[in-house]
Structure formats: structure tokens, C-alpha cells
C-alpha positions as CSV (number, residue, x, y, z in Angstrom):
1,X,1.1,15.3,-32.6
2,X,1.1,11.9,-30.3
3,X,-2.2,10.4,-30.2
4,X,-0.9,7.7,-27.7
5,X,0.3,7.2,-24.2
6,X,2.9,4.3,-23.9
7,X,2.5,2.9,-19.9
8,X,5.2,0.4,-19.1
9,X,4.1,-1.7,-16.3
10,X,4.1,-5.1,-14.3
11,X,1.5,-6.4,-13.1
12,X,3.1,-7.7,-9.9
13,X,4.2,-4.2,-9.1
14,X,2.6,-2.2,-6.2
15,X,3.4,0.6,-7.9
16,X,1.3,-1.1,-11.0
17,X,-1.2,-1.7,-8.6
18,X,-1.8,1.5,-6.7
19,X,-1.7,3.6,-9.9
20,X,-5.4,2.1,-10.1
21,X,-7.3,3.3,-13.2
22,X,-5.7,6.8,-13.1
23,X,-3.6,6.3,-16.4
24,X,-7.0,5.4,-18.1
25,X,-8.7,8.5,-16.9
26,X,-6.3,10.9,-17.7
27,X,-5.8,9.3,-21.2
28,X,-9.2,9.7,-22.2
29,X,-9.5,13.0,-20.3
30,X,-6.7,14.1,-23.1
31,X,-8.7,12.1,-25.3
32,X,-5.2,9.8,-26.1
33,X,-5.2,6.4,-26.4
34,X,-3.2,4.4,-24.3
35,X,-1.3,1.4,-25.1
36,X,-0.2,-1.0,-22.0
37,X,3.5,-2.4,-22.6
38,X,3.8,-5.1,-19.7
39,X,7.3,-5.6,-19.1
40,X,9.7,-7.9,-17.1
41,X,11.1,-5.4,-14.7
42,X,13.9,-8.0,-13.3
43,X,15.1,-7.7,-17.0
44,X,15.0,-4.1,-17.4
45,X,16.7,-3.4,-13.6
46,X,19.9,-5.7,-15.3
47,X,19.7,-3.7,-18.5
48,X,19.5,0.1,-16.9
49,X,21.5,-0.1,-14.0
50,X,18.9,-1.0,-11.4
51,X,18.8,-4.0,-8.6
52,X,15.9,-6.1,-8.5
53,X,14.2,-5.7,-4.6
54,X,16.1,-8.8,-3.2
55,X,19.5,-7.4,-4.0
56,X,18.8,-3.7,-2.7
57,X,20.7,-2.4,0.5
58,X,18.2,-2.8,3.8
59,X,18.0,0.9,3.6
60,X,16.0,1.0,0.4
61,X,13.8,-2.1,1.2
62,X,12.8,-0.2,4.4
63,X,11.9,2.8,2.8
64,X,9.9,0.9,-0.2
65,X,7.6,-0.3,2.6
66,X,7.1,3.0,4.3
67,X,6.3,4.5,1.0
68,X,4.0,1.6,0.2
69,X,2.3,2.3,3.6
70,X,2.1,6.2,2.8
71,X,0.9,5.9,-0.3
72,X,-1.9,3.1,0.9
73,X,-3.5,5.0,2.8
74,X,-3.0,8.4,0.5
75,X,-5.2,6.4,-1.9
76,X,-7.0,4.7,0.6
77,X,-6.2,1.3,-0.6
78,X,-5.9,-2.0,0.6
79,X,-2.3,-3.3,0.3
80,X,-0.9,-6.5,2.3
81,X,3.1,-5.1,2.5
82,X,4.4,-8.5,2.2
83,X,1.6,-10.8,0.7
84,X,1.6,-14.4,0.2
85,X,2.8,-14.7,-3.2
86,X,5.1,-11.8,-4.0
87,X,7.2,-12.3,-5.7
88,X,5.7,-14.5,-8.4
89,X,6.4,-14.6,-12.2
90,X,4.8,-12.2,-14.1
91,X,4.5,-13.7,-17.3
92,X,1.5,-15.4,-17.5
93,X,-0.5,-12.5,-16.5
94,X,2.0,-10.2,-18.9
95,X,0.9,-12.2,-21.8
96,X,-2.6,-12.1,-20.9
97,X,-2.8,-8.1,-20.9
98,X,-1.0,-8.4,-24.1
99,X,-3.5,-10.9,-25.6
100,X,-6.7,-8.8,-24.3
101,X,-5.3,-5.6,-25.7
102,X,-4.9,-7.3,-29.4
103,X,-8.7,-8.7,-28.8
104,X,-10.3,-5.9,-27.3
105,X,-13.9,-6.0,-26.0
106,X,-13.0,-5.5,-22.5
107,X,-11.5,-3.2,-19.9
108,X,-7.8,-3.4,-19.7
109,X,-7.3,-0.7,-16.7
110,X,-10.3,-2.9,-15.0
111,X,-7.9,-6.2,-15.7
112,X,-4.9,-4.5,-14.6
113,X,-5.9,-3.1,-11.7
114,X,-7.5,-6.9,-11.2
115,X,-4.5,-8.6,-11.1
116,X,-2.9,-6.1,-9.3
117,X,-5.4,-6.8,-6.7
118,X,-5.1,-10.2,-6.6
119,X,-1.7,-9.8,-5.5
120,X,-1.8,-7.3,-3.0
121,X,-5.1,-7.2,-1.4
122,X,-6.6,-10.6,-1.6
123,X,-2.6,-12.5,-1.7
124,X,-3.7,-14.5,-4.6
125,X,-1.1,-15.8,-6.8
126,X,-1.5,-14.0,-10.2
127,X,0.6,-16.6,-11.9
128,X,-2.2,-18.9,-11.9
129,X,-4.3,-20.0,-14.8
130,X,-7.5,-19.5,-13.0
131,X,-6.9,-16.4,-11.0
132,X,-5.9,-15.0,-14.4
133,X,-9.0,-16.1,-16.3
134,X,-10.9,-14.6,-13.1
135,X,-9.6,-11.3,-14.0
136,X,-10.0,-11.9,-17.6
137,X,-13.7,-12.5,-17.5
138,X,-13.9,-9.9,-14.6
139,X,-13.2,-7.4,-16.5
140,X,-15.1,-9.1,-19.9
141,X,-12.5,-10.5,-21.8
142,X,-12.9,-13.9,-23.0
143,X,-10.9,-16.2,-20.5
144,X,-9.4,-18.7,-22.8
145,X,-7.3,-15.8,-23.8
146,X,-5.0,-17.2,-20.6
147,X,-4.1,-19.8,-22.5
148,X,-4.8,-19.2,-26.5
149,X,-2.7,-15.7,-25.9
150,X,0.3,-17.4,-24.8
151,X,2.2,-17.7,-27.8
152,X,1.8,-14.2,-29.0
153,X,2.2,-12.7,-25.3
154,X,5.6,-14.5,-25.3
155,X,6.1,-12.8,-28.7
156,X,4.9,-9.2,-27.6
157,X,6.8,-9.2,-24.4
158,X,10.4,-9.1,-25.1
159,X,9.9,-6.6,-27.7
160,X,8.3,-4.3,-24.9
161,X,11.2,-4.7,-23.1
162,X,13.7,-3.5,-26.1
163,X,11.2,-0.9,-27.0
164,X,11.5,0.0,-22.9
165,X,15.1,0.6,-23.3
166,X,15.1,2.3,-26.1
167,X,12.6,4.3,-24.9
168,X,14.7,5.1,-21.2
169,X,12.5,3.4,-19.2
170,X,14.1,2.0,-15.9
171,X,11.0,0.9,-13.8
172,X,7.5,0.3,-13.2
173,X,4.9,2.1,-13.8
174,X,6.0,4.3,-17.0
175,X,4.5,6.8,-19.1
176,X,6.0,8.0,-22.3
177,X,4.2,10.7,-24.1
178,X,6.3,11.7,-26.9
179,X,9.6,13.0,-25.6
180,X,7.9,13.4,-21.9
181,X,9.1,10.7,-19.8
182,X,6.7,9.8,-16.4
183,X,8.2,7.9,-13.9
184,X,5.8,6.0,-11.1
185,X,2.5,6.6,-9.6
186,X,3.3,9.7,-7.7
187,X,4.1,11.0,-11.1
188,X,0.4,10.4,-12.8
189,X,-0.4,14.1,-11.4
190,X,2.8,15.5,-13.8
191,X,1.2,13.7,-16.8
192,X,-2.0,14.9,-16.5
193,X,-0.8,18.4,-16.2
194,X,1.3,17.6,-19.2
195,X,-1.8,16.6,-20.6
196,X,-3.3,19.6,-19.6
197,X,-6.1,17.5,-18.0
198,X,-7.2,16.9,-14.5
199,X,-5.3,15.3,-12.3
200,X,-7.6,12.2,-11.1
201,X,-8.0,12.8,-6.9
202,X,-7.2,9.7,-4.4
203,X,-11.1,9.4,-4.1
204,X,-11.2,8.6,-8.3
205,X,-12.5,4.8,-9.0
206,X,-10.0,1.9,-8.3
């Protein structure tokens, strides 16, 4: 039986970002643990076929920002289509989701979703040591982890993307649950019924 939920994510995604705190919910609806794998999703687009958003046709960037719209105001979230600091590297706030989930004591959906709306709703740049130690504490982790989780973030990381690959993940957000493969937001309903849990509503806490 799979006691765990592996969620693949970035967070500089939207995607990342609008899935809010649903994966958490559902996961301990189904009473799972789940494990956050931040990825570089430049890296996996080269390695599973996929174009990184710069290099799409205009068709498909068009359509990514009526979806983003759509699914804004679905949620009834804030989201700045083309905020100040996307795209920016996702690293440093990679490694320090990594580094909080090896230290525990906080809330890694609360951090996740922090960063996510650093990015998107206040156009902060989430590559920065103190936005990152904002979300940290935010969400109470210790902040120095921005900076004494570096090394083993930049140790963790690669593998996740290997164990992505492996794994068939080709974007952001992910869920694998066994041989059930979830991909996106708009998918976190099919999990949950997978789950055979509720599905969280639009209204649930961001």
C-alpha cells in the first residue's frame, strides 16, 4: 500500500501557485503523507520533450494566459499575468523547501503557497535571500535555513529531477501516487477521487 504522495513542483510556477494548499488537504484527508520534490522544470521540458514558455509558439503563450485568468478567478485568487520578476531562478527557493522538509517544524504547503505568492501576487522576487527567509519564518521554519540548507538543497534537487523522469513526470505541479500519475492543478480533483477523499472546493484555505 503507498503511504505517500510524491508532488513535483516549482515554486515559480503558477500552476504551483494556484494549486494553493489543496495537495496538503487531500493528503491528510487520505491520511498519506506527502513528500514535496521541487524540481527545475526548464530541465525537465529538455529531458521529456517539452519547450520551456519562451520558446512555445504564440498560440500556446496566449492560451496559458487565458487559462491563468480562468482559473484566477475559478479560485478567486490574486494573480499578476505577467509580474515583475517572472521568470526568476528557482533554486534558491527550491533548496529552501527541500531544507525545511528535512527539518520539519513548520508548514511546508503554508511556505509553498508563500513563495508562490510572492511571485504572483505581491511581484516579489523569490530568488532573494530575504523574501525567502520571509516565507521561511512565515510559515515557522527557522530562516537561516535560506542559507545553512544550501548545500544539501543543491544535493536534493538534481536527484528530484532524475527521480521526475523516471517517474514520467513532464511538468509542474505533479502528483504520483503509486502507478497513478496527476498532472496539474485542474487535476487535484482526479486525485482526491483516487484518494477516495473530498475534493477541496475553490472556497478551501489558500
Amino acid at each position: 500500500m503507498m503511504t505517500q504522495i510524491d508532488y513535483y513542483l516549482s515554486p515559480i510556477s503558477p500552476w504551483t501557485y494556484l494549486a494553493g494548499t489543496r495537495p496538503a488537504q487531500i493528503a491528510d484527508a487520505a491520511g498519506l503523507a506527502l513528500r514535496y520534490k521541487p524540481i527545475d522544470p526548464q530541465a525537465l521540458y529538455l529531458r521529456t520533450g517539452g519547450l520551456p514558455l519562451g520558446q512555445r509558439h504564440e498560440s500556446r503563450q496566449t492560451y496559458r494566459q487565458q487559462e491563468l485568468e480562468r482559473w484566477a478567478r475559478r479560485l478567486d485568487r490574486p494573480l499578476t499575468l505577467r509580474p515583475a520578476f517572472f521568470p526568476a531562478n528557482p533554486a534558491p527557493a527550491s533548496y529552501a523547501i527541500i531544507a525545511a522538509q528535512e527539518a520539519g517544524g513548520g508548514d511546508l504547503a503554508a511556505l509553498v503557497t508563500s513563495l508562490g505568492r510572492a511571485c504572483w501576487e505581491e511581484e516579489r522576487n523569490i530568488a532573494e535571500d530575504a523574501v525567502i527567509r520571509e516565507s521561511l519564518e512565515g510559515a515557522g521554519f527557522d530562516p537561516a535555513l535560506a542559507s545553512t540548507g544550501l548545500l544539501q538543497g543543491a544535493e536534493i534537487y538534481p536527484r528530484n529531477l532524475e527521480e521526475a523522469v523516471a517517474a514520467g513526470v513532464f511538468g509542474v505541479p505533479f502528483f504520483c501516487h503509486g502507478a497513478a500519475r496527476f498532472w496539474g492543478q485542474d487535476r487535484l480533483d482526479f486525485l482526491a477521487e483516487h484518494l477516495g477523499v473530498p475534493a477541496p472546493g475553490a472556497s478551501a484555505p489558500f
